[in-house]
C-alpha positions as CSV (number, residue, x, y, z in Angstrom):
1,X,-43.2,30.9,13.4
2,X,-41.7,30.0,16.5
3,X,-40.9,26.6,15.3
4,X,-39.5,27.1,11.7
5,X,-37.5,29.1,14.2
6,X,-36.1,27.0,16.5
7,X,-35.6,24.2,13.1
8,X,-33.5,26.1,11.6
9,X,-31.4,26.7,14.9
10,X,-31.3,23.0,15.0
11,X,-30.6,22.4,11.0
12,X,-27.8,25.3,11.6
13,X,-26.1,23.3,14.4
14,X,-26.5,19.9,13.2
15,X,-24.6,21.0,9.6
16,X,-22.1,22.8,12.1
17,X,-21.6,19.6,13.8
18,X,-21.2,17.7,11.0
19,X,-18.4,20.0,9.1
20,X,-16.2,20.0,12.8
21,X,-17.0,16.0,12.9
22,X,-15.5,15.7,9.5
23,X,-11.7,15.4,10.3
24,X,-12.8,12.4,12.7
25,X,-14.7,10.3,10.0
26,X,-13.0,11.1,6.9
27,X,-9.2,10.3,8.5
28,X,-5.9,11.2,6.9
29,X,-5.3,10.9,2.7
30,X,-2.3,10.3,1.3
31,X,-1.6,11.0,-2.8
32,X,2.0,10.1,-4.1
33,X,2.9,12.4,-7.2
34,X,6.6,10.8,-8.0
35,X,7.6,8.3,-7.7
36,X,5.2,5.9,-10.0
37,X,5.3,2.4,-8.6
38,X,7.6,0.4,-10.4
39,X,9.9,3.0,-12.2
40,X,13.3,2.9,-12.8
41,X,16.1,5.3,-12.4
42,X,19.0,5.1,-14.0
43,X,21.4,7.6,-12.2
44,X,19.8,6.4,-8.9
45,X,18.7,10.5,-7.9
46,X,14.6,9.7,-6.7
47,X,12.7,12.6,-6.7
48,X,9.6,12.3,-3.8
49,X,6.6,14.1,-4.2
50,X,2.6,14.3,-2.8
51,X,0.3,15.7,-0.4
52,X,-1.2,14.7,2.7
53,X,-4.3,15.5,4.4
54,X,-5.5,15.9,7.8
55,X,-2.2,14.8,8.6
56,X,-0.3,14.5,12.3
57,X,2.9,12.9,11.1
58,X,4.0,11.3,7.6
59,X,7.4,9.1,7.4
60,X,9.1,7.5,4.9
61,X,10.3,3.6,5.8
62,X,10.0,5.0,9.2
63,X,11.6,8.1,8.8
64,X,9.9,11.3,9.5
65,X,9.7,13.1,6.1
66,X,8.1,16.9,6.4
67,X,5.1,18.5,5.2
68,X,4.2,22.4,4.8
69,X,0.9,23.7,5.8
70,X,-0.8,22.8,2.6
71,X,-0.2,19.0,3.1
72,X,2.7,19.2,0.2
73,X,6.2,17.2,0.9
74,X,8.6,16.4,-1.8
75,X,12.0,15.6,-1.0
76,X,15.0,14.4,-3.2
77,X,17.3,11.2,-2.3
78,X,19.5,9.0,-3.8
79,X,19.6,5.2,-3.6
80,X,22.0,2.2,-4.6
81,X,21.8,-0.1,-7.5
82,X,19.0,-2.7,-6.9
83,X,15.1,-2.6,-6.0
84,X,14.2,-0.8,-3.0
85,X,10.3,-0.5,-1.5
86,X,9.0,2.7,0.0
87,X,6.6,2.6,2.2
88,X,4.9,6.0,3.2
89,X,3.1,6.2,6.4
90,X,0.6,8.8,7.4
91,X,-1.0,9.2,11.2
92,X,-3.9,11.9,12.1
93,X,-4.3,13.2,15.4
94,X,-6.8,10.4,16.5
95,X,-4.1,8.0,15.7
96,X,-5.4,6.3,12.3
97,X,-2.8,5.5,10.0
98,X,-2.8,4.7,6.4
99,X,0.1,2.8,4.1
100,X,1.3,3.4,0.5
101,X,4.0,1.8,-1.0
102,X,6.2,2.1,-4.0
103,X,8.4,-0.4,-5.9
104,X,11.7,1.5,-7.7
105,X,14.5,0.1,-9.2
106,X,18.0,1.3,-9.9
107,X,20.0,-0.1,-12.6
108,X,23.9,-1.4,-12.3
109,X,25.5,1.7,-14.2
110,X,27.9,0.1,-16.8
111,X,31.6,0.0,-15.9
112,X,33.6,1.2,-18.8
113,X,36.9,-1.9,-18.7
114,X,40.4,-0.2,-17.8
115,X,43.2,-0.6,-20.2
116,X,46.6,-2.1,-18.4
């Protein structure tokens, strides 16, 4: 009796252990929601979107761009004609750090010719 006992103690801990040791293996996640990589827009407005986990710090081309509690960040900005790569970076509190980029492009709005 005694030892069934004193296994589960053990089993108990060991899966205790494991669920606290989690943030350390697994390290941050990052999932982009807008913008899709490669995607044009055609008034130049970009509309940022995702969530992080497990997450000490998250910035956009080195830029510190905020998260709530949940891991959820969106965030609207507005960029000239051309291509433009943005590269999201997320740290976790052991210092690991994963990259994800996006390609967007912004076409040259049309200029309507003046009359003289």
């Amino acid at each position: 009796m005694t030892r069934y006992f004193i296994g589960t103690v053990l089993l108990v801990l060991f899966g205790y252990g494991c669920m606290e040791a989690w943030p350390l293996l697994a390290g941050p996640t990052l999932a982009i929601a807008s913008p899709a990589d490669n995607a044009s827009f055609p008034g130049g407005i970009v509309s940022i979107q995702g969530v992080v986990t497990r997450a000490a710090t998250l910035t956009l081309d080195g830029m510190p761009l905020l998260h709530d509690q949940s891991g959820a960040f969106s965030s609207t900005l507005t960029f000239p004609s051309g291509g433009s790569i943005l590269t999201f970076a997320v740290t976790d509190r052991f210092g690991r750090t994963i990259t994800a980029t996006r390609s967007i492009f912004v076409p040259k709005m049309n200029q309507t010719p003046t009359n003289n």
